[in-house]
MINU-463038 format. One record per residue (C-alpha): y, z, x. Coordinates in steps of 0.05 Angstrom, whole numbers, plus 5000, padded with zeros to 4 digits. Each point is the difference from the previous one (the first is absolute). Layout:
<<Y; Z; X>>
...
This chain:
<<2034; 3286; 5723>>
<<4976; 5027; 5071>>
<<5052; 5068; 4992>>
<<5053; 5028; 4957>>
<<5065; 5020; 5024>>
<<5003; 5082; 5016>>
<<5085; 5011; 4990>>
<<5028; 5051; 5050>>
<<4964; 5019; 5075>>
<<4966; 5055; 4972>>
<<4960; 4960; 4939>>
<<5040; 5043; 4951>>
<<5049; 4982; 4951>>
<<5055; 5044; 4991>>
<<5049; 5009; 4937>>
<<5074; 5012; 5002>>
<<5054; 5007; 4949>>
<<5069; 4976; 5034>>
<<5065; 5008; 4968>>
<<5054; 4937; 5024>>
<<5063; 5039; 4997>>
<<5029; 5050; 4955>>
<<4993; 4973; 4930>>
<<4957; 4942; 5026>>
<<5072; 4964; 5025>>
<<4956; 4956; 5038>>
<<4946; 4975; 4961>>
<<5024; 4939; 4982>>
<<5001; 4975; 5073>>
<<4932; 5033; 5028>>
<<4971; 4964; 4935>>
<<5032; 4936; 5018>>
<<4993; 4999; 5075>>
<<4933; 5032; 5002>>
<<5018; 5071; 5031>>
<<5001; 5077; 4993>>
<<5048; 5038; 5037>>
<<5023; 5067; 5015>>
<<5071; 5031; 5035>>
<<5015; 5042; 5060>>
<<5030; 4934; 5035>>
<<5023; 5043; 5051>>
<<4932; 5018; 5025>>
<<5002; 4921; 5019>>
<<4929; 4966; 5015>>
<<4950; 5049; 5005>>
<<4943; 4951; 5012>>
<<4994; 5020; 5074>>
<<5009; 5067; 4988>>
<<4944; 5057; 5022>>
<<4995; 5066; 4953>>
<<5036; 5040; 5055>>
<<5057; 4955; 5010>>
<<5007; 4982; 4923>>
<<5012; 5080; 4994>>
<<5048; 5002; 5056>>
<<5047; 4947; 4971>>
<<4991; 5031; 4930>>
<<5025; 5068; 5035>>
<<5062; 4965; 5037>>
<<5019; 4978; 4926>>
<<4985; 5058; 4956>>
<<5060; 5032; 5006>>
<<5045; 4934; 4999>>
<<4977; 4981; 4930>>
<<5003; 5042; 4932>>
<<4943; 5006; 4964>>
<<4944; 4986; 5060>>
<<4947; 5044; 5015>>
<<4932; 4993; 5023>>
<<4963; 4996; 4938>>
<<5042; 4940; 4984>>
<<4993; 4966; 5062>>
<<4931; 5013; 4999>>
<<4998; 4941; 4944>>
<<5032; 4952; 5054>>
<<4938; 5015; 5049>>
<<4944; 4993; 4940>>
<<5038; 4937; 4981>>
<<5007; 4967; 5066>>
<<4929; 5009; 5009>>
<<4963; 4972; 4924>>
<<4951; 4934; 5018>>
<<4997; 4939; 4976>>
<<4954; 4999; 4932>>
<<5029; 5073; 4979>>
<<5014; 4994; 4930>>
<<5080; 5019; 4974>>
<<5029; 5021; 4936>>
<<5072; 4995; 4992>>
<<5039; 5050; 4958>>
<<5063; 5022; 4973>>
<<5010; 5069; 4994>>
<<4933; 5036; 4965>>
<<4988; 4955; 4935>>
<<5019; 4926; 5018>>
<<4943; 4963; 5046>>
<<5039; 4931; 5020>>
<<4943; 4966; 5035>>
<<4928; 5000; 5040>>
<<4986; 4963; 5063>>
<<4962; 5000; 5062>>
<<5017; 5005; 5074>>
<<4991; 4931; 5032>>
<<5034; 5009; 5070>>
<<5017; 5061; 5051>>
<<5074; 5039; 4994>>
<<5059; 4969; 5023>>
<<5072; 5024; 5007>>
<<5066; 4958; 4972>>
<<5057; 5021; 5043>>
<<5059; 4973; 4968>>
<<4966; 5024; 4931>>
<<5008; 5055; 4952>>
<<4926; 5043; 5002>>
<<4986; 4956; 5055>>
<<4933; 5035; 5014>>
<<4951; 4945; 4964>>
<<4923; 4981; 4982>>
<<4986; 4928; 4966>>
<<4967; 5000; 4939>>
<<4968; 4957; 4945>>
<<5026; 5017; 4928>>
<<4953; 4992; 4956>>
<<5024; 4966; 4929>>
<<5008; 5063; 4953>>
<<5053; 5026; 4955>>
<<5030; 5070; 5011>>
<<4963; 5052; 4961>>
<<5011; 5082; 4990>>
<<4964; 5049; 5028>>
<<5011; 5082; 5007>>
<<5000; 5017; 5068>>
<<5039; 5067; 5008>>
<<4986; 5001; 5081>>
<<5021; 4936; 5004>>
<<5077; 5031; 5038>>
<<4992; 4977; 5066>>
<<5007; 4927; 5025>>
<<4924; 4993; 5027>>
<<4937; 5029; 4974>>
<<4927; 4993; 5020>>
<<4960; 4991; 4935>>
<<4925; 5012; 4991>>
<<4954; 4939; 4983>>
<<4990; 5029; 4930>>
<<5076; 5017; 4987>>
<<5011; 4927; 5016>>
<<4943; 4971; 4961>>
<<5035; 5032; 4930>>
<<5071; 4971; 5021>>
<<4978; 4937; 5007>>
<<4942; 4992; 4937>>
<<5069; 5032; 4960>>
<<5042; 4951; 5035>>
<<4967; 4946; 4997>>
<<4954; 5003; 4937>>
<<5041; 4975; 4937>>
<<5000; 5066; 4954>>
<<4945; 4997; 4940>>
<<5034; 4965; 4939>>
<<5052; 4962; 5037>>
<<4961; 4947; 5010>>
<<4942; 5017; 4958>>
<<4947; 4991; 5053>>
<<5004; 5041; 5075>>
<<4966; 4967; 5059>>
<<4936; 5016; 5034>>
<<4966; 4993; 5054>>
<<4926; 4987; 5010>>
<<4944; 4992; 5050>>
<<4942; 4962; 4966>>
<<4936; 5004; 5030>>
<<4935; 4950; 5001>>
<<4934; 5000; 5041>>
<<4983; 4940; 5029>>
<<4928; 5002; 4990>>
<<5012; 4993; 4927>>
<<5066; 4956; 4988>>
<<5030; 4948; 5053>>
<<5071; 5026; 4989>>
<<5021; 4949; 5062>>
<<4976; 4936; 4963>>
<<5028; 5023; 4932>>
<<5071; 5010; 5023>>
<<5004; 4930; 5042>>
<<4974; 4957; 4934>>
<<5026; 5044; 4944>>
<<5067; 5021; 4982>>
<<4980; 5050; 4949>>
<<4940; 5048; 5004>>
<<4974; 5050; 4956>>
<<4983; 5085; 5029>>
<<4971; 5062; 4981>>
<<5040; 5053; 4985>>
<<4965; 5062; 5014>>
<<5045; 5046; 5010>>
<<5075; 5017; 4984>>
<<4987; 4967; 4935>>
<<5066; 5028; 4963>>
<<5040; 4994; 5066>>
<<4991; 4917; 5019>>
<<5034; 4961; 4953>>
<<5017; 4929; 4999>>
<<5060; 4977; 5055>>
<<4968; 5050; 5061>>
<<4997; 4978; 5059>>
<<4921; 4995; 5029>>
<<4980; 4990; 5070>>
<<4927; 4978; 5013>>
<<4955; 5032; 5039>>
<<4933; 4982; 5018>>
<<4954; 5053; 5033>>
<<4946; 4990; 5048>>
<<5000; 4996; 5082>>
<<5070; 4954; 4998>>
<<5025; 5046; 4945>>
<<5075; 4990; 4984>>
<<5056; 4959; 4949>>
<<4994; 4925; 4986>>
<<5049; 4985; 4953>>
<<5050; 5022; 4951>>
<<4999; 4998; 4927>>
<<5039; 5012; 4930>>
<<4972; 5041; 4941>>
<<5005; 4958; 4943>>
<<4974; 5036; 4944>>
<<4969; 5070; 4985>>
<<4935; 5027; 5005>>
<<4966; 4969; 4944>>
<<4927; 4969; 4987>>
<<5006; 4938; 5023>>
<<4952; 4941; 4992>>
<<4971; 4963; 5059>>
<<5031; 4946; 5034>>
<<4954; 4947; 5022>>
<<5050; 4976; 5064>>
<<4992; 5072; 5022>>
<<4921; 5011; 4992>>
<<4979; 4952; 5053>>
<<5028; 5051; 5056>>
<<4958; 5050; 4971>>
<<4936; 5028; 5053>>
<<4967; 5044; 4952>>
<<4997; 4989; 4930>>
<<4972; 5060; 4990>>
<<5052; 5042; 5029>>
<<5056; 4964; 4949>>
<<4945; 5012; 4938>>
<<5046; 5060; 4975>>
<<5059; 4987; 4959>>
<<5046; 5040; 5007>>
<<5087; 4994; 5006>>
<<5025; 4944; 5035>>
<<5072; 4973; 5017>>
<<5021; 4931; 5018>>
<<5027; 4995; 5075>>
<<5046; 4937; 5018>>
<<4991; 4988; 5079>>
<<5065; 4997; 5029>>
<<4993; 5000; 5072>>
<<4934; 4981; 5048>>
<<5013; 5033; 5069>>
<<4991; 4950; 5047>>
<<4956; 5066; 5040>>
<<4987; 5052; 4968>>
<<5018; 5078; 5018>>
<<4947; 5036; 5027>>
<<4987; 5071; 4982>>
<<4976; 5014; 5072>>
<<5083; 4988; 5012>>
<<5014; 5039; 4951>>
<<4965; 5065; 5022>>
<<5059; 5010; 5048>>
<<5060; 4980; 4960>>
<<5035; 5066; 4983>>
<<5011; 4993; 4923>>
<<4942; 4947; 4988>>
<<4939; 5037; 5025>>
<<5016; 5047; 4942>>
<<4987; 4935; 4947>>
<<4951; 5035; 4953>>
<<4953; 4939; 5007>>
<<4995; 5024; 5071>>
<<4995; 5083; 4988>>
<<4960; 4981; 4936>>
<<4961; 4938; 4999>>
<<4954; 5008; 4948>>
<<5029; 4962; 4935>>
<<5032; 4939; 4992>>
<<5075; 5010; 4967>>
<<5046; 5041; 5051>>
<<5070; 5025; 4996>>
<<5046; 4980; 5048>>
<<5063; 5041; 5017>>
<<5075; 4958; 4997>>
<<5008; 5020; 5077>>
<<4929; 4971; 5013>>
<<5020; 4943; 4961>>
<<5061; 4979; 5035>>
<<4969; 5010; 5070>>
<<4942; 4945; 4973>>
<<5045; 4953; 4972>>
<<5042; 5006; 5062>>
<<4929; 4986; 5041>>
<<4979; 4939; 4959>>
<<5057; 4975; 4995>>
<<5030; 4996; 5064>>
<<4954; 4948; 5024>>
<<5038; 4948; 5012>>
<<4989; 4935; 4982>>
<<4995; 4937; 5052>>
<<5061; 4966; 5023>>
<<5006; 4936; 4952>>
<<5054; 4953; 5037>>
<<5038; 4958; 4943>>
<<4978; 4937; 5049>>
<<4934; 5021; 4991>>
<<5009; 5002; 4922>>
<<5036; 4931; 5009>>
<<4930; 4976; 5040>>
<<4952; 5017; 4948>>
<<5039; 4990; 4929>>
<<5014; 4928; 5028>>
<<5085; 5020; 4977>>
<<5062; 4986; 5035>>
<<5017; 5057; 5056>>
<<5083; 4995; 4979>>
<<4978; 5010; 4924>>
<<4955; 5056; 5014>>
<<5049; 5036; 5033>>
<<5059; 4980; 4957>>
<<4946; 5028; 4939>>
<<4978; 5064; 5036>>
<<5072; 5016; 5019>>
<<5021; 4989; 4917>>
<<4935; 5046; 4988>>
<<5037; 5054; 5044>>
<<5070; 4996; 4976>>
<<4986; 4994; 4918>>
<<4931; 5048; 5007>>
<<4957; 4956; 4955>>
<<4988; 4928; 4984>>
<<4966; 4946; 4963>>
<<4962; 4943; 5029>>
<<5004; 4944; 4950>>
<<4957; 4943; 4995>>
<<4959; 4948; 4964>>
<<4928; 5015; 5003>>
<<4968; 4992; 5063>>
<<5056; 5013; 5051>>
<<4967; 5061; 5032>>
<<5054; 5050; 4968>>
<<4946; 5056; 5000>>
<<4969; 4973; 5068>>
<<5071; 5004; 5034>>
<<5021; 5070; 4962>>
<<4945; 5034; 5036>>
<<5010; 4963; 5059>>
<<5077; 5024; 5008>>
<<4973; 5079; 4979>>
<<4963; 4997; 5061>>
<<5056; 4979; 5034>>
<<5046; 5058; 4974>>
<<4949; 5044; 5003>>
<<4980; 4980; 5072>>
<<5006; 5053; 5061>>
<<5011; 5063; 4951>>
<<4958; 5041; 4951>>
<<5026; 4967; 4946>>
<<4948; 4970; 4947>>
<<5007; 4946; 4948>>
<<4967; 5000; 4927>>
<<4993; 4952; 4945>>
<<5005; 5002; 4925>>
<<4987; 4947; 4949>>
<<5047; 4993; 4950>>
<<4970; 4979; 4923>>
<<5012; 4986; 4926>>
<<4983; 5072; 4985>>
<<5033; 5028; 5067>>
<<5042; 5058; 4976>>
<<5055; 5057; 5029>>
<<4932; 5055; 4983>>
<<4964; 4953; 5053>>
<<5055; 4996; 5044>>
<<5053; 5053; 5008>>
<<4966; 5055; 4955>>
<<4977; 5023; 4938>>
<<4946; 5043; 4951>>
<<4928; 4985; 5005>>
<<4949; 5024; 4955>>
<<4943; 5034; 5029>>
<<4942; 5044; 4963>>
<<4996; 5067; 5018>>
<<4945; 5050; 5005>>
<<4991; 5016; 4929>>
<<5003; 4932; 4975>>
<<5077; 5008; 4986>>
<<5055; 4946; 5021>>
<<5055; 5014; 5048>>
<<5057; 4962; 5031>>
<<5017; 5012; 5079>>
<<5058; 4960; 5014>>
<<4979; 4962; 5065>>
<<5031; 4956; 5054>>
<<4997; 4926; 4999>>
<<4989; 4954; 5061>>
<<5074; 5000; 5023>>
<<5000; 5076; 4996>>
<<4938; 5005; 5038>>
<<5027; 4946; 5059>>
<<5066; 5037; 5010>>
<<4957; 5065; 5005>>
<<4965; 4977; 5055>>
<<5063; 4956; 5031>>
<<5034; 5067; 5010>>
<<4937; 5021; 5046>>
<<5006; 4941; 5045>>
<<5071; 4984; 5044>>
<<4972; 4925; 5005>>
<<5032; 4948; 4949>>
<<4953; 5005; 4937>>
<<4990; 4926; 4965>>
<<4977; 4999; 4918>>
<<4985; 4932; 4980>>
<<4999; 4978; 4928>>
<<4964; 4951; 4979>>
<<5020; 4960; 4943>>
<<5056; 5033; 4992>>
<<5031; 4961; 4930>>
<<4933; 5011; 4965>>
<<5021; 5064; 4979>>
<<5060; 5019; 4958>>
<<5048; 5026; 5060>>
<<5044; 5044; 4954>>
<<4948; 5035; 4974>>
<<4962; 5015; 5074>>
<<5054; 5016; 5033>>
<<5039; 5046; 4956>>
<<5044; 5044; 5044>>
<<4976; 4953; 5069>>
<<5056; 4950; 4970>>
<<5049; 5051; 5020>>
<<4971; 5021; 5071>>
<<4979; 4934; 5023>>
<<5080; 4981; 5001>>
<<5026; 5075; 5025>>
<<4952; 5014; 5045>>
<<5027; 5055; 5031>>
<<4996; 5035; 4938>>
<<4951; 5044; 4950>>
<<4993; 5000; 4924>>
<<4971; 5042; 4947>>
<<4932; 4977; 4972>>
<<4990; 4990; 4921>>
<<4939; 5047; 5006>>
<<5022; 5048; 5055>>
<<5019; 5005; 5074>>
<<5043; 4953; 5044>>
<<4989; 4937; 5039>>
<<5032; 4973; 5061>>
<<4967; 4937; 5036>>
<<4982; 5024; 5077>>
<<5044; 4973; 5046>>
<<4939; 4955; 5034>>
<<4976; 4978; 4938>>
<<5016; 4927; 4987>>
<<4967; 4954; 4946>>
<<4977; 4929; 4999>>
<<4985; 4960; 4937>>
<<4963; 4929; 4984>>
<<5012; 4962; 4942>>
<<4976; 4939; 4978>>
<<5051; 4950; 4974>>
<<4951; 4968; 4952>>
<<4985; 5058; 4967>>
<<5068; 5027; 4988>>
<<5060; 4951; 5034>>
<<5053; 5030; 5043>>
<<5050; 4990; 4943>>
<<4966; 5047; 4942>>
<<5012; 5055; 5062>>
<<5054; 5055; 4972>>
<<5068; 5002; 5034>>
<<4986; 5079; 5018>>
<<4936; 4980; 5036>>
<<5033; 4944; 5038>>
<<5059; 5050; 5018>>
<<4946; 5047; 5033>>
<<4954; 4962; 5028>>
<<5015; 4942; 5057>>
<<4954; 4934; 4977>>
<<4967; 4958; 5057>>
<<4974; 4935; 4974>>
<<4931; 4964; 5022>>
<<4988; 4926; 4988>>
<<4932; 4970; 5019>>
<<4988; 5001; 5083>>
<<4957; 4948; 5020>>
<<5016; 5011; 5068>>
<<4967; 5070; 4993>>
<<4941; 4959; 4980>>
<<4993; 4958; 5052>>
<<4995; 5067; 5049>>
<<4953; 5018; 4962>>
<<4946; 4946; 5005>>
<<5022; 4989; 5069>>
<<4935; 5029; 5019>>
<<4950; 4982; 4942>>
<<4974; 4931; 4989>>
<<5032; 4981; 4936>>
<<5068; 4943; 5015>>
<<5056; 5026; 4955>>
<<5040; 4929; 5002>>
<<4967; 4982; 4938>>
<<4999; 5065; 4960>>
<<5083; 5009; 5021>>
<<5004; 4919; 4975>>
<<4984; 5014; 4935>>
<<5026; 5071; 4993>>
<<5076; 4962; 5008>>
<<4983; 4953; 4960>>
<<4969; 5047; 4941>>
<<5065; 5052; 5005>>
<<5056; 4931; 5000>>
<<4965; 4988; 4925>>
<<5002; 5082; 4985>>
<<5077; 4987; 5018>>
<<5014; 5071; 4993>>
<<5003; 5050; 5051>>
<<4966; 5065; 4965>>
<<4937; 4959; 4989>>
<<4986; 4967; 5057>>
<<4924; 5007; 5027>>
<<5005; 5047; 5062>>
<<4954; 4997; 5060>>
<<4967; 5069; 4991>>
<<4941; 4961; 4964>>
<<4976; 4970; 5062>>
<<5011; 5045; 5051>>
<<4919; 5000; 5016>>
<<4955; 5005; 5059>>
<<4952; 4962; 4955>>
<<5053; 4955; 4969>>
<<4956; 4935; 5014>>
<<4941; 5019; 4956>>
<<5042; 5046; 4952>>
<<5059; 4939; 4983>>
<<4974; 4969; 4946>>
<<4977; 5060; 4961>>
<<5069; 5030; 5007>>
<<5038; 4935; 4986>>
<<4952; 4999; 4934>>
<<4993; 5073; 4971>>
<<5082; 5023; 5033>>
<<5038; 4946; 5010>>
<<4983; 4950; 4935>>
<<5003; 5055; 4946>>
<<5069; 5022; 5026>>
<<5025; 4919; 4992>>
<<4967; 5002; 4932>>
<<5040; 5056; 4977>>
<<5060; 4973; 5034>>
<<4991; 4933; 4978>>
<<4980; 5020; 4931>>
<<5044; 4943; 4961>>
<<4996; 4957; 5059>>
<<4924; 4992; 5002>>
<<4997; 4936; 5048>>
<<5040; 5026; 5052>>
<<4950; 5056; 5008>>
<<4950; 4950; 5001>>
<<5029; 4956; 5061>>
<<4981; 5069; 5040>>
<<4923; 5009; 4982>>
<<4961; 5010; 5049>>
<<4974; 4930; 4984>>
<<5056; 4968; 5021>>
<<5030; 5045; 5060>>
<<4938; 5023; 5025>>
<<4983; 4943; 5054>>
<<5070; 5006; 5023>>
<<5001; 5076; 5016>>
<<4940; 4991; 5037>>
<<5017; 4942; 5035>>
């Protein structure tokens, strides 16, 4: 990333508390329609107005209207003239803070409106929250950096014991002359780090950006806490990125970090240096450790930097080009994606359900900063893993204790309520697991969207407005049937059959003929005579199909008929490789 974004001409970001109305009669529409506003209507459009000629209209009116004086009208002028990236905190009265938002766009003025005078801004998701602010009287106050800083860690901090954990932010440092932090986070999805400092403060479910130091200093990815410091034992995936062995010979605390997000470029410090709240990050004033605390404000301005990058345009005809499907059924299934907010793709194996999940995320996704994750459900998959629950973690003294920590879904909503881009989770497998049980209160939200619900173990949930969800299921693992009315209700189903015209695009540029292969393939799924069983195409979607064939047809395709076939034995047999294999290849 060549520079960062300075808000406001002057490089400085400014902090105002606004008041929308008497009583905050207005909220409800600047949170809706993206506004704050202010009154003296009768002042109309000040936008062209010099100092001189604002105070000569304010004169001509002073004595028209009750109540107006200069120090109130002063408000109007300060007002008229905050810039885009000032940060706003909207109150009612001196204990009630409604919302916090940011100044996207210059002041306008509404004239058929009530407190016409206007500035756009982006709400950010929060609920209300108390505060004791006796000064708080007048509609519009400038508020210092540090006064703002406290409202919105209060604000937007969950209070210790509600939810029985309190997120954190963190800056985690490495050196690249002794660990390759850039390799590790593009193979790995977990990593293992140091924890030097703020031992009692980082706890499992912070939020950790990594930093790397050197000449190109600056943050390549994001990550999750997943446990607390503890002494952990090596993990072999993890040593190979090591440069000095030496340097890790100490054992000392250690949590487990699950990489969440690779920038694409990472943020310089050099850009940094002149970003007015940044270039206080104590791994810039303080480099010399490795664990750093990161202020909320600093955190929301990073998230808002890595993840506004938007994502490249994905056309649905483009998506219809490379998965090899239908245009019309791609957009009749991305348009049923939309309107329910989550479906399954439902197949027998091998019909590219996972291949053509991701393939419509990037679609969503496509020309915003959304993002799209993926989570495989299991057997042993439960609510703990995904919504939330108690993990236990050693503590210093050799004692147990039990953080309650978010689970995947909590985590993805977290950081879907950064972005303003469509945010895709894709489950894979999703009947593998017992629904019910992962779920738990989701069951409720996934049909009332527009609503929140209490958690068993604390807090609320509500699923982000750009959040939708996209499952796979196999139909030979679990058929379409043993699927629970409630999940059918909630979720729209799009079915896959076996595509062979997909696979024809495919080796329309390799040297393997797929006449034969497709022959048999009809021929093999007429005798399976049932739909959720069929042999999909997935198999033998290969560059190097020609020399890989038989080995696939004989270690994939076989042991599937055996088991299929398992009281039928001979009609397994009539599709060894013996006796198909000449034809395929032919």
């Amino acid at each position: 990333m060549s520079e960062l974004h300075t808000p406001g001409e002057s490089g400085i970001i400014h902090y105002w508390k606004i008041a929308p109305g008497e009583d905050a009669w207005q909220w409800e529409d600047c949170r809706e329609n993206g506004f704050i506003a202010v009154g003296w209507d009768e002042m109309g459009d000040v936008s062209r107005l010099g100092k001189s000629e604002f105070e000569s209209k304010r004169m001509a009116l002073d004595s028209r209207y009750e109540g107006w004086n200069k120090v109130g009208l002063e408000q109007l002028w300060k007002f008229a003239h905050i810039k885009e990236g000032d940060r706003i905190v909207a109150n009612r009265g001196t204990t009630d803070v409604l919302g916090i938002g940011t100044i996207v766009g210059p002041y306008y003025f509404v004239h058929d409106k009530d407190f016409g005078h206007r500035l756009p801004v982006k709400w950010e998701e929060i609920k209300p929250g108390k505060v004791s602010e006796r000064g708080w009287r007048r509609t519009l106050i400038e508020l210092d950096r540090e006064k703002f800083e406290r409202i919105y860690n209060a604000i937007v901090s969950p209070p210790p014991g509600e939810n029985g954990y309190s997120k954190s932010y963190w800056v985690f440092q490495s050196n690249p002359k002794y660990y390759d932090l850039a390799g590790a986070i593009n193979e790995l999805t977990e990593i293992t780090w140091a924890v030097n400092q703020y031992k009692k403060q980082i706890h499992a479910g912070g939020r950790v950006y990594l930093w790397e130091s050197g000449k190109d200093a600056g943050i390549l990815a994001v990550a999750t806490v997943l446990s607390d410091p503890d002494y952990i034992s090596d993990d072999d995936k993890d040593k190979k990125f090591i440069r000095s062995g030496e340097k890790f010979s100490e054992k000392g605390l250690q949590v487990s970090l699950h990489i969440d997000f690779v920038l694409p470029e990472r943020i310089m410090r050099k850009d940094m240096l002149d970003h007015p709240v940044l270039r206080s990050l104590e791994v810039i004033t303080f480099p010399n450790a490795t664990n750093f605390a990161v202020t909320k404000e600093q955190a929301r301005i990073l998230n808002e930097l890595i993840f506004a990058l938007k994502r490249p345009i994905y056309s649905i005809t483009q998506c219809a080009e490379d998965t090899g499907f239908d245009l019309a059924t791609l957009e009749r299934w991305v348009r049923a994606i939309k309107r329910k907010g989550q479906a399954v793709l439902y197949g027998p194996p091998g019909t590219g359900k996972t291949y053509l999940a991701e393939h419509l995320a990037k679609h969503l996704i496509g020309g915003e900063d959304g993002f799209e994750d993926l989570v495989q459900f299991h057997p042993a998959y439960a609510y703990e893993d995904f919504i939330q629950g108690i993990r236990p973690v050693s503590d210093e003294n050799g004692g147990l204790k039990y953080p309650l920590v978010p689970g995947r879904f909590l985590e993805f909503c977290e950081m879907a309520r950064s972005r303003r881009g469509t945010c895709v989770l894709i489950i894979d497998e999703i009947k593998r697991a017992n629904l019910s049980q992962v779920f738990g209160e989701l069951m409720y939200l996934l049909e009332y969207r527009e609503r929140d619900t209490h958690l068993a173990g604390g807090g609320t949930l509500q699923i982000p407005e750009n959040v939708l969800i996209i499952g796979t299921m196999n139909t030979a693992d679990r058929s379409i049937a043993l699927v629970d009315h409630a999940l059918r209700r909630r979720f729209a189903f799009l079915r896959l059959q076996p595509n062979h015209d997909v696979l024809r695009k495919y080796h329309q540029n390799t040297d393997f003929s797929v006449e034969g292969l497709i022959g048999v393939l009809r021929r093999l799924n007429i005798q399976i005579s049932d739909s959720h069983y069929e042999v999909g195409i997935s198999f033998f979607l290969r560059e190097d199909l020609a020399e890989e064939i038989e080995d696939i047809w004989k270690m994939e395709i076989e042991p599937y008929l055996d088991e299929y076939f398992f009281d039928r034995p001979e009609k397994a047999e009539d599709f060894w490789w013996d006796k198909v294999g000449r034809e395929i290849l032919a």
